[in-house]
Each structure stands twice: as C-alpha cells, then as structure tokens.
C-alpha positions in Angstrom: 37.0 24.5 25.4 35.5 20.9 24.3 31.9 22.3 24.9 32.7 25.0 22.7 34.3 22.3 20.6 31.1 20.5 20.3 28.9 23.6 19.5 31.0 24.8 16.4 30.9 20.8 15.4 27.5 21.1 16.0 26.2 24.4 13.9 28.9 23.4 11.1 27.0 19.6 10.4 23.3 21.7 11.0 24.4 24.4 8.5 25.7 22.4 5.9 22.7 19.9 5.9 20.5 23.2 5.2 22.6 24.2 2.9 22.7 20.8 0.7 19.0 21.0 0.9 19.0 24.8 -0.3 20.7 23.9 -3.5 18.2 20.7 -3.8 15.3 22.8 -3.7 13.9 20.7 -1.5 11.9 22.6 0.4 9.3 20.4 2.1 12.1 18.4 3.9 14.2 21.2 4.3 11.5 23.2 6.7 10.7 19.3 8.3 14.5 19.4 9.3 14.3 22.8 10.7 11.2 22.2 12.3 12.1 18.9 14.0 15.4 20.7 15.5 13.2 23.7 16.9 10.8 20.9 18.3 13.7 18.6 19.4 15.3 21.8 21.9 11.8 22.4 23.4 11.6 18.7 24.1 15.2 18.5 26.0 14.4 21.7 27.6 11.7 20.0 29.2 13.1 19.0 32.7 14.2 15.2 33.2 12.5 14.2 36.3 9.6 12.3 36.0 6.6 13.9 36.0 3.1 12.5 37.4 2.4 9.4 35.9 -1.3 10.6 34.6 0.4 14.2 33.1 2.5 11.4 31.3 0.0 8.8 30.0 -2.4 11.2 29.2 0.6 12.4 26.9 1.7 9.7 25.5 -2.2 9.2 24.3 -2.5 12.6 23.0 0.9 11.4 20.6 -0.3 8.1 19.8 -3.6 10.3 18.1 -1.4 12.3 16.3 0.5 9.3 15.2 -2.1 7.3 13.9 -3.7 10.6 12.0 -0.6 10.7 10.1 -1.8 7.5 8.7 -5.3 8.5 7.8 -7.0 10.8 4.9 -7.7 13.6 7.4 -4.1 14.6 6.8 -2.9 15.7 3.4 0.5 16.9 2.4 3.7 14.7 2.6 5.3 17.7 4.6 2.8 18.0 7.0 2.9 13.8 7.7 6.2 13.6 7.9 6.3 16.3 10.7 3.9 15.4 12.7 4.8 11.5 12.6 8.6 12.8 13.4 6.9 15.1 16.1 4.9 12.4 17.5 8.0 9.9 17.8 9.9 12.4 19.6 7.4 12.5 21.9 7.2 9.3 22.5 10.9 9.3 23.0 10.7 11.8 25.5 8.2 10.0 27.5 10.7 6.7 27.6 13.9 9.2 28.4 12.0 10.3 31.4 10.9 7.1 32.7 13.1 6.2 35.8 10.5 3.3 36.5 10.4 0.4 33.7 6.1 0.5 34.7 6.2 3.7 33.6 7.6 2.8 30.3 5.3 0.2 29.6 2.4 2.1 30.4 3.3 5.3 28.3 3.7 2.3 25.2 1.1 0.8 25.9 -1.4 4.3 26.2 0.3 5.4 22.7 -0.1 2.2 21.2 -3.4 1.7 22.1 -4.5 5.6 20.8 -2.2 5.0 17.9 -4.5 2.1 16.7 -7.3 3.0 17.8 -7.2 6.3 15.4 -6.5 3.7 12.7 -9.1 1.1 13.5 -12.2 4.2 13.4 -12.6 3.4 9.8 -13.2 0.0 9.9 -16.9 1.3 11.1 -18.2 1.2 7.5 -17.8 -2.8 7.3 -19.6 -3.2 10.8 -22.3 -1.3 9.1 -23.1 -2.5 5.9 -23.5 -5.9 7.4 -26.1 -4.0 10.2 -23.6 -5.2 13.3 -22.3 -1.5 14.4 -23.0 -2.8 18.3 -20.0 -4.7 17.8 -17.9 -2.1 16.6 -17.2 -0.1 19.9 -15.8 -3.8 21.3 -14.0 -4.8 18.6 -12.4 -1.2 17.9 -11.5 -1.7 22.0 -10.0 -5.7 21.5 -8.0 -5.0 18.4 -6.3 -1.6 19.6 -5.2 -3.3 23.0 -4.1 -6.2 21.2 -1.8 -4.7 18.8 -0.9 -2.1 21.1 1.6 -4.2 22.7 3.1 -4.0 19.8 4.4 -1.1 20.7 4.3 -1.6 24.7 6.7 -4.0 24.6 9.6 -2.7 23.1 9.0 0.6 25.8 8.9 -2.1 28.4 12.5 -3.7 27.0 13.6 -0.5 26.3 12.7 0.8 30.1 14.8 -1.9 31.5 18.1 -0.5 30.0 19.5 2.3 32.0 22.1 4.1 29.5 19.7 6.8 27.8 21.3 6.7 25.1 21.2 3.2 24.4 17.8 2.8 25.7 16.2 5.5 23.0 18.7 3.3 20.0 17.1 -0.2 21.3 13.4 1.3 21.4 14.0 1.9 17.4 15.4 -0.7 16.8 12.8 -2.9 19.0 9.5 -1.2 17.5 11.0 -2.1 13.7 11.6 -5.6 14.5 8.1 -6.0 16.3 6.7 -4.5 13.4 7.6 -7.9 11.8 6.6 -9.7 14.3 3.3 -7.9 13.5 3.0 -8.2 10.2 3.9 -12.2 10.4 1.2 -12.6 13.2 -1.4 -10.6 11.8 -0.5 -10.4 7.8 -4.3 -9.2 7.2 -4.2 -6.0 9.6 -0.9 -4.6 7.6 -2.3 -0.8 8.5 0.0 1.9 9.7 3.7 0.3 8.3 5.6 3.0 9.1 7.2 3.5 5.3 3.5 4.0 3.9 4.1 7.4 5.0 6.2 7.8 2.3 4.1 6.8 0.0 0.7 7.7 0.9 1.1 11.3 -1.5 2.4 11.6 -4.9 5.5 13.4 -3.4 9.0 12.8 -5.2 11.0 12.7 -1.8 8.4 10.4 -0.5 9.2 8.1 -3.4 13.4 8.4 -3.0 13.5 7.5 0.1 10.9 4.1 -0.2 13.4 2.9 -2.8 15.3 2.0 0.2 12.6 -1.1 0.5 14.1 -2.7 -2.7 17.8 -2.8 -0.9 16.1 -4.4 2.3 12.8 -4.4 3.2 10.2 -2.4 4.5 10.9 -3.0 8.0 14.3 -2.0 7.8 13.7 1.5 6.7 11.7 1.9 9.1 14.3 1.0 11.6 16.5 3.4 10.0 14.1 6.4 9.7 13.1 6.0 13.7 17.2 5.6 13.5 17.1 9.1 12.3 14.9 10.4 14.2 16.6 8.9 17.7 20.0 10.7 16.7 18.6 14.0 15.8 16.7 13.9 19.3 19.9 12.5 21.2 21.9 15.9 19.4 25.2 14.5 20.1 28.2 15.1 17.5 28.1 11.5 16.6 24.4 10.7 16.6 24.0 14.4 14.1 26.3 13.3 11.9 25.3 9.4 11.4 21.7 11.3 11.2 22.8 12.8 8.3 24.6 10.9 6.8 21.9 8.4 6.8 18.9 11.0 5.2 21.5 11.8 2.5 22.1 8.1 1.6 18.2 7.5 1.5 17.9 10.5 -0.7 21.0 9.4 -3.0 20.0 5.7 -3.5 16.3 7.1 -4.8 18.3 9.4 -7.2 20.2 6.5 -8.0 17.2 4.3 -8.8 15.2 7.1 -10.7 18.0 7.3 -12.8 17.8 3.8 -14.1 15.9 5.1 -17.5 17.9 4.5 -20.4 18.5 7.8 -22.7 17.5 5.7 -26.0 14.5 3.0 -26.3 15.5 -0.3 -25.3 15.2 -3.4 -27.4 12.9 -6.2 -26.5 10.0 -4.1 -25.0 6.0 -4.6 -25.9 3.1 -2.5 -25.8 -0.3 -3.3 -24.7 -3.1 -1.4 -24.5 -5.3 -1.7 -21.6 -8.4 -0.5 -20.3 -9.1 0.1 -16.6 -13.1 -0.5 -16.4 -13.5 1.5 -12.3 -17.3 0.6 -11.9 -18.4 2.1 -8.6 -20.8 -0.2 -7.5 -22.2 0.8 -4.3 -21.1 -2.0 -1.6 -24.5 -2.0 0.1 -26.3 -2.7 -3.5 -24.3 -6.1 -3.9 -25.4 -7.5 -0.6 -28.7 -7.9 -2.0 -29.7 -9.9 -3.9 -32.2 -8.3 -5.9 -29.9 -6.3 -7.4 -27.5 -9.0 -8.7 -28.6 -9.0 -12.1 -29.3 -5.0 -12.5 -25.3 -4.8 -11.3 -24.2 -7.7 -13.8 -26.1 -6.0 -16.8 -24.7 -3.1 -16.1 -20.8 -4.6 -16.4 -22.1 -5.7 -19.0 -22.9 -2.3 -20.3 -20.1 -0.8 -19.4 -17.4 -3.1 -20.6 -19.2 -2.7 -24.3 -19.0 0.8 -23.7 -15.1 0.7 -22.7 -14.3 -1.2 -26.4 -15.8 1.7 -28.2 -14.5 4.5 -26.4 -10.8 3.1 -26.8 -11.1 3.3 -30.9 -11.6 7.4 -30.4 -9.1 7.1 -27.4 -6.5 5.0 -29.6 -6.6 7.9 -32.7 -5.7 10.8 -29.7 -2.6 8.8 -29.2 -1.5 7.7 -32.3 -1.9 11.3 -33.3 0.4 12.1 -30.3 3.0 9.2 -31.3 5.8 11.3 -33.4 5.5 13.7 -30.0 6.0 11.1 -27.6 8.8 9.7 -29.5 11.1 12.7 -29.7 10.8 12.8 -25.9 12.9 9.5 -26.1 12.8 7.6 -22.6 12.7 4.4 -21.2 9.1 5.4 -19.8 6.7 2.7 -18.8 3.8 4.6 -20.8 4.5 4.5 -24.4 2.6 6.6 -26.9 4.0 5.0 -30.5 2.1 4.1 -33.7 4.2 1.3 -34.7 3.9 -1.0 -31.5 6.0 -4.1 -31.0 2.8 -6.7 -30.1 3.7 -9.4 -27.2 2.2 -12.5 -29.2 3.0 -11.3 -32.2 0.3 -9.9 -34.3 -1.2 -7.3 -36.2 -1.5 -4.1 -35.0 -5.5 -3.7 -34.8 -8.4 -1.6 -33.8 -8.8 -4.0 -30.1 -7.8 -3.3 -26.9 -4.7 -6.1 -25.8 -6.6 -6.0 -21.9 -9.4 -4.8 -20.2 -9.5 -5.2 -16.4 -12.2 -5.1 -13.8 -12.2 -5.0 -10.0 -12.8 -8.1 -7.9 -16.3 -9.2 -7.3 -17.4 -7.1 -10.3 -19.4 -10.0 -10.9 -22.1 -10.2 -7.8 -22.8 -13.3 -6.3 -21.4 -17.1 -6.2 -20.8 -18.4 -10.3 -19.3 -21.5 -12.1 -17.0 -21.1 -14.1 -19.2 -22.5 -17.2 -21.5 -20.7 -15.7 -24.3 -17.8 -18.1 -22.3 -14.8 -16.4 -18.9 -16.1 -17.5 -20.7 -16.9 -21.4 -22.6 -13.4 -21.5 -18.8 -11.7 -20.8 -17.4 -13.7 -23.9 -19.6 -12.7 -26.0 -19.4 -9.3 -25.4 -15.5 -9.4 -26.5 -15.1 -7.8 -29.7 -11.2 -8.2 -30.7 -10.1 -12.1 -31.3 -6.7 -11.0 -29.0 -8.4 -9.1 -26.5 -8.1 -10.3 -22.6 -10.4 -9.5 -19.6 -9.6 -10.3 -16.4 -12.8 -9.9 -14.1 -13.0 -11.2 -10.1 -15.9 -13.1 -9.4 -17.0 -15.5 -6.4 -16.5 -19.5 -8.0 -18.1 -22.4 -6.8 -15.6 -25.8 -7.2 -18.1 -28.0 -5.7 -21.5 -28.8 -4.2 -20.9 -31.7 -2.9 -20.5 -33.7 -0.6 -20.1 -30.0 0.9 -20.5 -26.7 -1.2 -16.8 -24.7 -1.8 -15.8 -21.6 -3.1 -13.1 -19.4 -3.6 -12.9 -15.7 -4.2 -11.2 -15.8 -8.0 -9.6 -13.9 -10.6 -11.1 -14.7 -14.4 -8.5 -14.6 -17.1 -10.8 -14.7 -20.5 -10.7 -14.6 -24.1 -13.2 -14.4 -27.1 -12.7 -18.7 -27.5 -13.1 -19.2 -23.8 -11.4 -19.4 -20.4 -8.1 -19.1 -20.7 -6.9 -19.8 -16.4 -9.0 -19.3 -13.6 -6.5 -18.1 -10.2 -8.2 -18.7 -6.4 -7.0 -16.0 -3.7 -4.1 -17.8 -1.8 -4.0 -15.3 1.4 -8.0 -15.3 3.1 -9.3 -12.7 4.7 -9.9 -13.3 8.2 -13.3 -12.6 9.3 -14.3 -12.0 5.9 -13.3 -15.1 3.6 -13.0 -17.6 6.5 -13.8 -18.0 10.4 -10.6 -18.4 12.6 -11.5 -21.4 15.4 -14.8 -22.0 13.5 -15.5 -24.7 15.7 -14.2 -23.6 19.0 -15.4 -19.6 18.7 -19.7 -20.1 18.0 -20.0 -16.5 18.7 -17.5 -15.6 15.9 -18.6 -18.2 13.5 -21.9 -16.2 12.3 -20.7 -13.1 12.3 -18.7 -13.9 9.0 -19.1 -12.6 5.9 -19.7 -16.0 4.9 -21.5 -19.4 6.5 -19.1 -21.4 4.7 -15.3 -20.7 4.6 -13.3 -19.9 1.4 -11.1 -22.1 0.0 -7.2 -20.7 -0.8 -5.7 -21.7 -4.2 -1.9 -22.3 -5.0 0.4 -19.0 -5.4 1.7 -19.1 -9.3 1.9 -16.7 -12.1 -0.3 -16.7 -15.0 0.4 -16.4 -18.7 -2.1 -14.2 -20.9 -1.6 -12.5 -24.3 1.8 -13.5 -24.6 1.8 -11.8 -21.1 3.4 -13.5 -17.8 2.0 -11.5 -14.9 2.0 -12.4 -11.4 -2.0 -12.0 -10.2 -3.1 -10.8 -7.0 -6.4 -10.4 -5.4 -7.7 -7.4 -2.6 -5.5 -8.4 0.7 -2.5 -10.7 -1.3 -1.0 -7.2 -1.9 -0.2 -7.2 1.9 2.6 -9.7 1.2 5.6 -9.5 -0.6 5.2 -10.4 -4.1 6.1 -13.9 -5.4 7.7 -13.9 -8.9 8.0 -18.0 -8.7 9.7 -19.0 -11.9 11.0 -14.9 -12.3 9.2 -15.0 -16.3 6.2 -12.7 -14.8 7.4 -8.7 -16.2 4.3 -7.0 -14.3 1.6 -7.2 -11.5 -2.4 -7.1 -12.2 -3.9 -7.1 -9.2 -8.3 -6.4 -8.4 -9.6 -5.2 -5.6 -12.7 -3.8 -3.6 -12.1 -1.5 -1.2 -15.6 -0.6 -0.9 -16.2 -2.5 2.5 -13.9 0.5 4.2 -13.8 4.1 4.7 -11.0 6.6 2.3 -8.3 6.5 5.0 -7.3 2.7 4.5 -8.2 2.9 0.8 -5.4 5.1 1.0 -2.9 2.6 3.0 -3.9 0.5 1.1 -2.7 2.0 -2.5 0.5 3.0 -0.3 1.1 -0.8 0.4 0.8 -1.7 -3.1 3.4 1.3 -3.7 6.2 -0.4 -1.3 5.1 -3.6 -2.9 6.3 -2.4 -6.8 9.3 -0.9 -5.2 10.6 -3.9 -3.4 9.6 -6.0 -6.7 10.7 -3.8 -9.5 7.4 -4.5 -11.5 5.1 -2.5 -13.3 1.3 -2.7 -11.4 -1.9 -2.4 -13.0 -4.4 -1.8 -9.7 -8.1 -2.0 -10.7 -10.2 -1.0 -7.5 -14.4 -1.3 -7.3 -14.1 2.5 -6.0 -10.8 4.0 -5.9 -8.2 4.2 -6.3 -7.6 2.5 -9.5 -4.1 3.4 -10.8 -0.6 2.5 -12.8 2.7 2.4 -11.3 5.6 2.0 -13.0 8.3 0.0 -11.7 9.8 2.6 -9.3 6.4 3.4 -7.7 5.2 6.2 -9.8 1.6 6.4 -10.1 1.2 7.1 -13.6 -2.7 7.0 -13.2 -4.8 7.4 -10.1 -8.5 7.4 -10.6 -10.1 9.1 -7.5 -12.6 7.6 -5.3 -15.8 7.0 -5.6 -16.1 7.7 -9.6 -17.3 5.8 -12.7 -15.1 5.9 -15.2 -13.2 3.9 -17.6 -9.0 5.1 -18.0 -6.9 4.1 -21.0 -3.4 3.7 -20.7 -0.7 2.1 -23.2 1.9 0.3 -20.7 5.9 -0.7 -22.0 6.5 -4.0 -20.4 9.4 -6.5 -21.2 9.2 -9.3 -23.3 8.6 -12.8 -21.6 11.6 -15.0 -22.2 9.9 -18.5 -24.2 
C-alpha cells in the first residue's frame, strides 16, 4: 500500500511539473526535465555493487570530458549544455553512490576533476604559442589540471567518508559549491568553469532567469542549489522530488520577478549618451613586435576618425526612429529619442558623448604626456566627447623602471584620470616567487612586474562609472562610494582561444546581475557587447571582426 502510496505521489509531482512547463512554453527545459528523469532510471538501474575500480575511473574520466565540454565553444545550444552538464553530474553521483571504499571516492573525483580541467585548460595553447614556448604547454596543461582537480577530489573524499547515501550525495553538493570558493579565493585569476556561467554562456531567456538568483546570493550559492537539484531528482524520493521542484520553480519565478522590474512609463532622472564601441581586431602576434607598433597605432588612429564620422549618418537613422521608439514606452536601457536629457548638461550636438577602445589598443609601454596620448587628443572632434583607451604606462624610470597596465580616460583639453589595473595577472602582469622560482621568472610576459593601482570609480562626462580592466571582471564588482550608475570595462582576449572568450563574456554576465549595472564591454577581438542591467546582451559583436557598433545607452543620473 505505501509503495503504491509513493508511486501515485510520485507521477502526480512529475506530471504537474510537465504540465507547468507545457503552459510556459518552455520547451528547452521542459525536454532537459524529461530527459534527466529517463537518464536518472538508467542510472539507478545500474546495479549498486562496486564495480572494478578501472571500469570506474575510466568513467568518471569519460564524465569529467563531457563536463568540461559543456564549458567550451564546441558545444552550442543552452539545452544541449544544460543536459549534458546535468548528465555528467549524475554520473559523477553515481560513481560516489557506488563507492563502498572512501579510496575509491577520491579516486573517481580526482580522475573527473582532473579530465574536467583539463578539457578546459586545452585552450590556453594559443598563449604558449604566440610567445613560441608550446614545449611547456603539455606540462603545464598536466600541473594545473591536477592542481585544481582536487578541487573536486576532495569533497568525493569527504563525501566517501559518510555512509548514509543519501546524505553522502546532499554533502557532495554542498562540498563542491563551497570549494568552488575556496577556488576562486585561491586562484581568483583561473575563474574558468563556475558552474552558473552555464547559464549564461547563450543568449537563452531561461538561462538568464535563473542567474538572477546570483543578485539574491551569490554565484556560488546557485550553484549549490542547482547541483541541489540535481542530487534530489537523482535520489527520486517524495521529499527530495518535491524540494526539486519547488526549488527550479523559485529560480524561474525570482527571474520573472526581476525581468519585470521595467517601469510601464519613462522614468524621471535618466540620461542618454551616445557611445561608440571602436572593436579593432588587431592580430595578437602583430603587437608583439615591435616593428609594427607604429603601423597598429596609425591605424587606431584611423579608425577612431573614422568612428566620429560614421556616427553623424548613424545618429540621423535613429533620430528618424525616435517617435517609433517612443510609443514602445519602456524602461529599456537603449533609448532611441531626439530630445535627450544630456548628463552634464549641454546642448544636444552632432558628437558622440564616448567612444571606447579595448585594452592595449595602444601597442607598447607610453607616458602619459607621452606623443601617442597627444596624437589621440587631437583627433577628438566634439569639445564633450570622451575616449577611454587601455594602454601600457610607465610611472617611473628610476631608480627602477614601473609600469602598470592602465585605462586612459581623455578629452579634447587633456587627461581627464588615468586608472592602473588593481587585480594582476599572474604569469602575465607579474611573476609569483620572482626571486625563489628562476625558472618561472623568464617565462613572463614581462622582465619586470606590473604595478597594481587603488580600486575607485571614476567620474567622466558627468558620468560616474566603475572601470575595470581584462581579468578585474573575475571579481565581484566594487561600487565604493555607490555614485558609479554603470560598468566600462576593456579587454583583450586575443592571447586565448573562442571557448574562454566565451567564459569570459559569461563572467562579466553574472557580474551585471549580481551588481545591477549597465556594462559597456569593449574587447580587442570579441566579444564586444552591452548588457543592460539584468544581463541582457543588447549588443554582441562576434569574434574576430573589425567593426565599430553604435549604441544610445539610458543610465541614471549621478547624484552631486
């Protein structure tokens, strides 16, 4: 009679969860949900001894590829990701459950891990070889995989040491989440694979509803909840169903929740600025030498002259469009309307508010009063008109030389800040153990380290903006005195291969969505793109194309 019971329980909470998706129209998730529970009976029909322990590793290794291709841009489709991640963890879960021996545990962890990272290591290749050390690659790709493996070994190695299944598969998502933290405080440079990028990796609308969890929490707490999910819909218990639900119908609420923030009517105390997103795509191998230096600067030079004059044909497309965009209504973050509200208070005119370029668009180490910095000024044609540039800065030659990877804020009378990277690159901007690690030491990008600056916002065009620079994006965005109303951040991800371009962009998505800011992303060679405050990409430039994108943004006012 109870198992009964628990059947009928069982097909009533399964049929109305397809149901509720039915009348969603949700599709994509709607066949993930059927397909996980088709996949999650194979897997329990799967006897519970222990099998041979090489049958098992070899496994768990299979899963950890599958994992970490989730991650990469060999995979496309949010469906198709979201399965085979969910597949790949119940694997893995399976593995664990049929451990009897805690080794065992530890060793299936460890060989997932390991393949798991490896996978998402394989396109670091590019940087190896545009600085001619690829020998180094194969040991490197070896180090880093086993290192961060553990990661995930030990939390099957805690996890193995509990005997109640059940608890022992709850612990294990709970464990991974919070050692993904520990992770990401260790090594805050190697950010790659966070679970929740999977959410935002495509332009899918689900994706986006549920990584609005991150601005309740944080990232790491969705994804304790989403391998939560996954742990109860593998354990198929009344209880574990239900909470399984219950949970994937809050995340999908809250996003509705948040999307429907937008005001019916225009809001008061908004500007508009136009800006131009200059996408160069300059060829990483050409700015390593320095014979091409000034070819690439003349060029910039070219094309930022070029971006002024196409934005007076762009600008009379959209103020043609302006009594169109209107009647939509909307608190949208792109505005197409004649009569703008300007942030400093000036005449409406024929000159672009910003224009922004990548980092290091400017090849080579400059001073700030340096000929580079003077040509750029002089090729500003509006009195109002800001462009933000990244460029290499010497401080100071001596007693010792220093320099800091920088972000140019300029106008037509001059500099108006200069703002120094606070978060280095290892490896790239400085040499961990310099003096203890020889071998390391010259196989940096530089001889000499970078110096960090001093985490603050800056204040442009009647603008406050929080600035961030390549790798800063990796950490969770500081809004010091709360004034800054949107992100700029430069970058050049031309040192890697497409898959963590795209991890990249993903992690700047989770980063809006936890701050509620607007971001404008300008990228050497992709993916330059917009995102409104809930994570929308309102433009995305694809890779490896010159181009320069107009866009009108709606930010709020600064407060004086």
């Amino acid at each position: 009679m109870y198992t009964k019971l628990k059947l009928h329980t069982r097909k009533i909470f399964v049929t109305e969860f397809d149901l509720f998706f039915k009348k969603c129209s949700t599709l994509p998730i709607f066949l993930v949900i059927r397909t996980l529970s088709l996949s999650i009976d194979i897997f329990r029909r799967v006897p519970a001894r222990e099998p041979a322990r090489k049958i098992l590793l070899l496994f768990a290794s299979l899963l950890g590829c599958v994992f970490g291709f989730c991650f990469t841009s060999y995979i496309a489709g949010f469906t198709v990701r979201l399965l085979l991640s969910a597949l790949a963890f119940l694997g893995l879960l399976k593995c664990i459950h049929t451990s009897h021996r805690v080794k065992t545990a530890l060793l299936c962890g460890l060989t997932f891990g390991t393949a798991y990272w490896v996978v998402a290591f394989f396109d670091l290749y590019p940087a190896f070889s545009l600085t001619c050390q690829e020998y180094l690659f194969p040991v490197c790709l070896l180090l880093l995989s086993l290192g961060l493996g553990l990661f995930i070994a030990i939390p099957c190695l805690f996890a193995g040491l509990i005997r109640s299944k059940t608890l022992r598969l709850v612990s294990l998502s709970l464990l991974i989440a919070v050692f993904e933290f520990f992770r990401a405080e260790l090594f805050p440079q190697l950010p790659l694979n966070v679970i929740p990028s999977l959410f935002c990796l495509d332009d899918s609308t689900i994706g986006l509803r549920i990584a609005q969890f991150v601005n309740l929490t944080n990232i790491y707490t969705l994804t304790f909840v989403w391998l939560l999910i996954l742990t109860c819909l593998f354990l198929r218990t009344v209880y574990t169903t239900s909470f399984a639900t219950c949970a994937a119908l809050f995340l999908l609420w809250n996003g509705g929740r948040a999307f429907n923030e937008f005001d019916v009517e225009r809001p008061s105390g908004f500007s508009e600025i136009d800006v131009a997103l200059i996408q160069p795509n300059i060829q990483q191998s050409r700015k390593l030498k320095a014979s091409q230096r000034t070819p690439i600067f003349l060029e910039v030079l070219a094309t930022l002259a070029d971006a002024q004059k196409q934005y007076k044909v762009w600008r009379e497309k959209e103020d043609n469009s302006a009594p169109e965009a209107e009647q939509s209504g909307g608190n949208s973050p792109i505005a197409k309307v004649s009569d703008r509200d300007r942030p400093n208070g000036s005449e409406k005119t024929n000159y672009l508010d910003f224009v922004v370029l990548p980092e290091t668009v400017v090849p080579g180490l400059i001073y700030a009063d340096s000929e580079e910095v003077r040509q750029i000024q002089n090729c500003i044609q509006g009195e109002n008109t800001i462009v933000i540039f990244g460029a290499d800065r010497i401080k100071q030659t001596k007693p010792t030389i220093e320099w800091s990877n920088s972000m140019f804020i300029l106008s037509k009378d001059g500099i108006i800040d200069v703002y120094d990277k606070t978060r280095l690159l290892p490896f790239g901007e400085y040499a961990p153990l310099r003096g203890l690690l020889r071998a390391i030491f010259r196989y940096s990008a530089s001889k000499v380290d970078c110096s960090a600056g001093v985490e603050r916002n800056v204040s442009a065009g009647g603008i406050c903006f929080v600035p961030r620079i390549c790798s800063e994006s990796f950490f969770k965005c500081a809004n010091k005195d709360g004034k800054a109303k949107l992100i700029i951040q430069i970058l050049n991800d031309g040192w890697f291969a497409s898959s963590i371009k795209e991890q990249h962009y993903a992690i700047d998505r989770l980063r809006v969505i936890e701050a509620r800011l607007p971001m404008i992303r300008v990228s050497n060679d992709g993916c330059t793109s917009v995102f409104d405050k809930f994570g929308h990409a309102v433009i995305r430039v694809p890779e490896r194309l010159q181009i320069n994108k107009f866009v009108r943004i709606r930010i709020e006012k600064t407060a004086a």
